[in-house]
N, C-alpha and C positions, 0 to 999 in steps of 0.2 A: 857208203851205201846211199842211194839216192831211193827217191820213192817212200813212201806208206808203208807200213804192216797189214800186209792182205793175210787175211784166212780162209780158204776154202773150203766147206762142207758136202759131203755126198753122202750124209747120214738118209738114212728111209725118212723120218719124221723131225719136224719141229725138236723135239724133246730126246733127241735120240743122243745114246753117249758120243757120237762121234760130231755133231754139233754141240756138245757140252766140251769136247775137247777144242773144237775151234776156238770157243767163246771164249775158256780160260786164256788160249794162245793170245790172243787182244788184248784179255787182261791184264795179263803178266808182261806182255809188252809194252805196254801204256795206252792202249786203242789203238783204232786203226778199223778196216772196215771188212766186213762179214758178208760173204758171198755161200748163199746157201742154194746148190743145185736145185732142191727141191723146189724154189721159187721160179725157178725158170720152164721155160714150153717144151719138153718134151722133143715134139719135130724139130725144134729148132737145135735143142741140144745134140740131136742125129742127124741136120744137117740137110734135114727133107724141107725144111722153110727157111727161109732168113726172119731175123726177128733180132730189135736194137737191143732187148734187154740181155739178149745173150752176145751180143755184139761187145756193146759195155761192161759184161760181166769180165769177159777176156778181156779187154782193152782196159781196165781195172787190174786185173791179176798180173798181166804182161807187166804191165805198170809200176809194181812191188819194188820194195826194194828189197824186203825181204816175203816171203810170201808162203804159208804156211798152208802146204794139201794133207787135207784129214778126209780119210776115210776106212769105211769099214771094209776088212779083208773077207773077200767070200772066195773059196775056191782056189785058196794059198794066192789072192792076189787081190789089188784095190778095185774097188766095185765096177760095174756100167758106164754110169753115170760119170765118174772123174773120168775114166777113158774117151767117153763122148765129149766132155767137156774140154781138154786138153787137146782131142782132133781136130778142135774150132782153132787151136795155136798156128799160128806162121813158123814155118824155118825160121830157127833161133829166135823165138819170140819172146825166151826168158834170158835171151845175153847180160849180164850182168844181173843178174836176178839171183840171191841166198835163199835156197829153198831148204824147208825144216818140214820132212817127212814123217805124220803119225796117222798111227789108226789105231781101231777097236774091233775086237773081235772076241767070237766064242771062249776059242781057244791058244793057249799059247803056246800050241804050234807049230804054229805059220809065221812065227816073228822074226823070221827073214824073207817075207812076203816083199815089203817096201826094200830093200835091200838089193834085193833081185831084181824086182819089175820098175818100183817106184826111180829109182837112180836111173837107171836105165831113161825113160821114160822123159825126166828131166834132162838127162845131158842130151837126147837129141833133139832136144827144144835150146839148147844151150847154157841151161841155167845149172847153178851149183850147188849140190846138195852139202849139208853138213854131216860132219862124222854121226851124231848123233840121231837114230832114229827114236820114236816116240811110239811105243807100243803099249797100248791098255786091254784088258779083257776085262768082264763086268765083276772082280774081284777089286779092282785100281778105283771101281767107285762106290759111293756112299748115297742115294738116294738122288742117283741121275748125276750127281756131281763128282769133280774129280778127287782121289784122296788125296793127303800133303804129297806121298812120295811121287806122285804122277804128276802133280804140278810141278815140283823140282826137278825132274826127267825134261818137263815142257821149256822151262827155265834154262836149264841148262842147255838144253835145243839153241832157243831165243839169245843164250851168251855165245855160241859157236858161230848163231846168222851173224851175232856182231862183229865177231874180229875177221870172220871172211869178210864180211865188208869192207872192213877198212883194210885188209890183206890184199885184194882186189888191183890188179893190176891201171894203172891211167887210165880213161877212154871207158871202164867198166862199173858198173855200178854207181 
């Protein structure tokens, strides 16, 4: 697996659990670097301006070698925002890319939200998701943060991105 540990955020707020579940994924990988939607222009993330920061946000994520999209499920599927931000990808922009799919949400539900739409969504960008998704509802946390068993969900994510990498045909990742 070539590449950083990217984690991608499409939480509403700074403080929101699904930026609380990027940050662990960092964590618990040894660092690596935090792309949080929320930082980014709006028009640009829709595609109505151009604008570097959203340029280098993808060309950052593209970049991964393993690369972790967190977001919150509204409407049994990942937010707006990762939608807008993932339509800024090229044809096959995540080839050789281990993607480790989580979100947060009301309820648990929808916890084949990612499953359905999220994989989907990766493989036509070309990148590979792992068996494991990463599903929280605000029961998995302790006062904005993750509980033990939702970090060792994220962990075991983060050991699936590893052996796909190195599983990883020549030429890839």
């Amino acid at each position: 697996m070539s590449g950083p540990l990217v984690a991608v955020s499409s939480g509403d707020s700074p403080t929101s659990k699904t930026r609380a579940l990027a940050e662990a994924a960092l964590e618990i990988g040894g660092g690596g670097r935090l792309i949080d939607l929320i930082d980014l222009p709006a028009d640009a993330l829709l595609g109505r301006r151009q604008d570097q920061s959203v340029d280098d946000a993808v060309a950052t994520a593209a970049g991964a070698g393993t690369l972790v999209l967190a977001t919150p499920v509204y409407r049994a599927t990942y937010n707006g925002s990762m939608k807008a931000f993932l339509d800024r990808f090229a044809a096959d922009a995540l080839h050789g890319t281990v993607v480790v799919l989580a979100a947060t949400a009301a309820s648990p539900a929808h916890f084949l939200a990612l499953d359905t739409g999220g994989r989907a969504v990766v493989a036509s960008l070309g990148g590979w998701t792992v068996p494991t998704v990463v599903y929280a509802t605000g029961a998995d946390f302790t006062d904005g943060r993750p509980d033990p068993s939702l970090l060792e969900a994220v962990g075991a994510a983060l050991d699936q991105a590893r052996l796909v990498g190195r599983a990883m045909p020549s030429g890839q990742g």
